[in-house]
C-alpha positions in Angstrom: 5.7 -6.1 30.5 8.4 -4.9 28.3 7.6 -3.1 25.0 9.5 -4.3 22.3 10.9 -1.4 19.8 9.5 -1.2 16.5 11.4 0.4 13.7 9.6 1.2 10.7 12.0 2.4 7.5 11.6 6.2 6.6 10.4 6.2 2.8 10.2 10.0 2.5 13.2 11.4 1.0 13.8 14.4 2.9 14.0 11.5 5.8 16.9 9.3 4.0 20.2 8.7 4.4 22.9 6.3 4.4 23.1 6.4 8.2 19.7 7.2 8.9 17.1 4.6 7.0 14.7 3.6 10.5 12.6 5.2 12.7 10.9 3.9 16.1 7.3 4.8 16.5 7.8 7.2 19.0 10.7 8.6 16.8 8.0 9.3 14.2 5.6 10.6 16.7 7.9 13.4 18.0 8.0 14.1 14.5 4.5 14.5 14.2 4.1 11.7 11.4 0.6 10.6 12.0 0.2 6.9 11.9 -1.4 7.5 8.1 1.4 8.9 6.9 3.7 6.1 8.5 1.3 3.4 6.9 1.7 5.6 3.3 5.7 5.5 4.2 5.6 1.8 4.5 3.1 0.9 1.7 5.7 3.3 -0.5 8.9 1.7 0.4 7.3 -2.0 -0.1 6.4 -0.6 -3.8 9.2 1.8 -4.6 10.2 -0.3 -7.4 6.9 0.0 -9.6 6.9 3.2 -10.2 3.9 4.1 -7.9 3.6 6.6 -5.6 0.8 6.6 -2.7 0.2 9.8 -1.6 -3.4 9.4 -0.1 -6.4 6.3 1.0 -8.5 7.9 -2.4 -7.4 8.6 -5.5 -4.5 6.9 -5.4 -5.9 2.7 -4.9 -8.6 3.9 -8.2 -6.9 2.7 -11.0 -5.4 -0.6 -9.3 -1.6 0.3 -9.3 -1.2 -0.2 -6.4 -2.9 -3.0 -5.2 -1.4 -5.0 -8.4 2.0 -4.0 -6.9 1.6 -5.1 -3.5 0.0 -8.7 -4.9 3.3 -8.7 -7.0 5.3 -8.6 -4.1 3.9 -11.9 -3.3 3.2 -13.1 -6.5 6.1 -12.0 -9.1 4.6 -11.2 -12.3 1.2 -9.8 -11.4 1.8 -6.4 -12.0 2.7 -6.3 -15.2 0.3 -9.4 -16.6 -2.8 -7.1 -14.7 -1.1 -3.3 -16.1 -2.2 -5.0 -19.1 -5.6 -5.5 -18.6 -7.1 -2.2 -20.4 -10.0 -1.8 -17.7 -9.6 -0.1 -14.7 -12.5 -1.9 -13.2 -11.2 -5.4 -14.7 -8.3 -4.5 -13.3 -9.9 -3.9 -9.8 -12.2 -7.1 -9.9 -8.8 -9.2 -10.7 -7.1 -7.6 -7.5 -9.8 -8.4 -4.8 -10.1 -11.7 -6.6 -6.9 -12.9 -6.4 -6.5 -11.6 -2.7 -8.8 -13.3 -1.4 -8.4 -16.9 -3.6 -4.6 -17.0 -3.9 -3.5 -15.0 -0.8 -6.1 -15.7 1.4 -6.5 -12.3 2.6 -10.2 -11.2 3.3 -11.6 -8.4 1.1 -13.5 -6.9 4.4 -16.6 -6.2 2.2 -14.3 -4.0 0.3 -15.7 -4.0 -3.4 -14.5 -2.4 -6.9 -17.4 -0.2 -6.8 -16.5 1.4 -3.5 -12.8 1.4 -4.5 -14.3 3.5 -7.7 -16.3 5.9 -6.3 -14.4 6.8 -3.0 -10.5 5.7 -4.0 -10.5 3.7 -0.5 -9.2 0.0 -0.5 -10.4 -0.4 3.2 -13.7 0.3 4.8 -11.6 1.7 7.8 -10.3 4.6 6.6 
């Protein structure tokens, strides 16, 4: 059958322009962008505006940025009611919670004490 193109949006800057904002898959593989560093590319243009910057699968999930800002795409307000919470692993707790109760989307066995001690938000990687 036929393949459908995919076109993922660059996020790094080096890669933007006003002409130039996509890529296709195997665009980014002749590049040599690993499909990590595509995922980190998409996560980073999905968050741009909260001031987070993803730069790894470790260190940067531990303090819960990042997850509150990708719940806040879906649920306006999130980010800054859970920046407010003082503990990190509060913080956490309240992002897997409301994941998996208001978004429905599984935690995978994914729990704020692995997200504290190894930075990763997925089992997978």
């Amino acid at each position: 059958g036929r393949v459908a193109e995919i076109r993922i949006k660059f996020l790094h800057p080096s890669e933007m322009s006003s002409e130039n904002t996509t890529i296709t898959l195997s665009e980014a593989r002749s590049k040599g962008l690993s499909e990590k560093a595509l995922v980190l590319y998409t996560i980073n243009n999905a968050i741009k505006e909260y001031d987070v910057l993803i730069s790894d699968f470790t260190e940067s999930w531990m303090d819960g940025r990042a997850l509150s800002a990708l719940i806040d795409k879906k649920l306006p307000g999130f980010y800054a009611e859970n920046m407010s919470i003082e503990s990190i692993k509060d913080r956490l707790e309240r992002c897997l919670r409301t994941a998996a109760e208001e978004l429905n989307i599984p935690t995978l066995g994914v729990t704020v004490e692995m997200i504290l001690t190894t930075g990763h938000p997925s089992p997978e990687f």
